[in-house]
C-alpha positions in Angstrom: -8.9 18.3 14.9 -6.0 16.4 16.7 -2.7 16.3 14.8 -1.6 13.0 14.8 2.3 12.3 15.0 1.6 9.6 11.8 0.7 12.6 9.5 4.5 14.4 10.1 6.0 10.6 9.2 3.9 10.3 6.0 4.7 13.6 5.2 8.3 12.7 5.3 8.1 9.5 3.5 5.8 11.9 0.3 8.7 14.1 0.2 11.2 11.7 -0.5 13.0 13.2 -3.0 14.6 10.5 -4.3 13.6 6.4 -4.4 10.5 6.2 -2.6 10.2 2.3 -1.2 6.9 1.5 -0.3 5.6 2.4 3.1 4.5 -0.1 5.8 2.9 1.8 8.9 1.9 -1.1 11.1 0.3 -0.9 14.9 -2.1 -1.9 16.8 -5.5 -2.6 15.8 -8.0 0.5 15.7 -5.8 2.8 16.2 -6.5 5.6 13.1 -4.0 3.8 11.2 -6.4 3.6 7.9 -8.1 7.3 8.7 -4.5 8.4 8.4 -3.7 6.9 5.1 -6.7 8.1 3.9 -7.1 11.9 4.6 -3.4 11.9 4.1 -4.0 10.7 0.4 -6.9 12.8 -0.1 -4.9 15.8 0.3 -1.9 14.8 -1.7 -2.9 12.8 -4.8 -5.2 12.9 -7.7 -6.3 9.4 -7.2 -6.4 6.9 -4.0 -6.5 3.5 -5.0 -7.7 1.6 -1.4 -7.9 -2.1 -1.3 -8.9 -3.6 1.9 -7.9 -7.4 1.9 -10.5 -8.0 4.9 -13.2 -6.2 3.6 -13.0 -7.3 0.0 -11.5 -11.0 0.1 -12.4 -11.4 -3.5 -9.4 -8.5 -4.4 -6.9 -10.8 -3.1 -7.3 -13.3 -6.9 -5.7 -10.3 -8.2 -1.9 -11.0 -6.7 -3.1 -15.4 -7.1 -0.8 -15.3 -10.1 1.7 -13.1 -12.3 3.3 -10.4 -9.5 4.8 -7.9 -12.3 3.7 -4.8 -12.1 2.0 -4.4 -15.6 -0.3 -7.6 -14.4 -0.8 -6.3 -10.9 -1.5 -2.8 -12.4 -4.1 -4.3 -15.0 -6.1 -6.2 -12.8 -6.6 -3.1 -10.7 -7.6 -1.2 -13.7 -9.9 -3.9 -14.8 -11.8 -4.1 -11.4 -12.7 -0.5 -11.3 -11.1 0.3 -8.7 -10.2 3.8 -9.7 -7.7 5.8 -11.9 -4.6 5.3 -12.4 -2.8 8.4 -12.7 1.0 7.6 -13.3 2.9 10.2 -10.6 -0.3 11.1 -8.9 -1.8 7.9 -7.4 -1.4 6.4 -4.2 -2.4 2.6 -4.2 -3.3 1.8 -0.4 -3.2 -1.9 0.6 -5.2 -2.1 3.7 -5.1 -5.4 5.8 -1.8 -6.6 4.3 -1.5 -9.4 6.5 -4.9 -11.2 4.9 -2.6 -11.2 1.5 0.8 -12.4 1.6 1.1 -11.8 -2.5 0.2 -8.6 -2.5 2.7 -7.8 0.2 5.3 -9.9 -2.4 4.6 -7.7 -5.2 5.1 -4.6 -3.8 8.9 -5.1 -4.6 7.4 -4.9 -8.7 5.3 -2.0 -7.7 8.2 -0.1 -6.7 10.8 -0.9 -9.2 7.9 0.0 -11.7 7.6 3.7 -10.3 4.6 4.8 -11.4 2.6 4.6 -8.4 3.2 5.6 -4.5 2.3 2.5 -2.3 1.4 2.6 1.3 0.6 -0.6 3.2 -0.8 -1.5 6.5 -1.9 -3.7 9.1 -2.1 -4.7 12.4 0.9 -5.8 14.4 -0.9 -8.9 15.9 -1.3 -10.1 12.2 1.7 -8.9 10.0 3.3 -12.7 9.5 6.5 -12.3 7.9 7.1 -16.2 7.3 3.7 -16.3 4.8 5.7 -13.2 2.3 7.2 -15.9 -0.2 9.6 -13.0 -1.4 10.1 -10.0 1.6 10.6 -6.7 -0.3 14.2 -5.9 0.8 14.9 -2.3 0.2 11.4 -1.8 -1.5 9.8 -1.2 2.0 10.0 1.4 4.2 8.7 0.3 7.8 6.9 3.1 10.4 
């Protein structure tokens, strides 16, 4: 199999030794940017929480209200998405440009520390003016 130069960068950003901001790896569209994520999580977490804002519109009601990170964690929880292992789960936002909250809460996500959070999308559809609160220093951009 190819080794792709992403897999070296998320490798990086898992070691992190100390805060770990959020990872947004944005590019073009079909690219292997969600394959990545994926088989990179496999291989280094317990549990991979994957929500795909295209693919599963409805998800996006769970950022339409509170943004804390007990709220956001809940509702995840609550819609089966999988387990929630503190220190062992990645929670994957796929699509992030469809949902402009979820992209907001990421900041609460963070500060929370339970969780790893990777984020992605496609350049042509990350719009930066929709975030209502950008995550200053809670996201790390690849």
């Amino acid at each position: 199999m190819l080794k792709r130069k992403i897999e070296d960068q998320l490798l990086g950003w898992y070691n992190t030794k100390s805060f770990k901001p959020a990872l947004l790896v944005a590019g073009a569209r079909q690219v292997g940017k969600t394959t990545s994520i994926r088989s990179f999580g496999k291989k280094h977490y317990q549990s991979v929480i994957e929500i795909n804002f295209e693919a599963q519109r409805s998800l996006k009601e769970i950022f339409s209200k509170d943004l804390d990170a007990n709220t956001i964690l809940e509702k995840i929880s609550v819609a089966g998405l999988g387990r929630l292992i503190p220190n062992n789960t990645l929670i994957f936002f796929d699509e992030i440009q469809s949902c402009p909250e979820a992209r907001t809460s990421i900041k609460f996500l963070v500060e929370d520390g339970r969780y790893d959070i990777i984020s992605s999308g496609s350049l042509l559809g990350i719009n930066y003016k929709e975030v209502s609160s950008y995550p200053v220093g809670y996201e790390y951009k690849r």
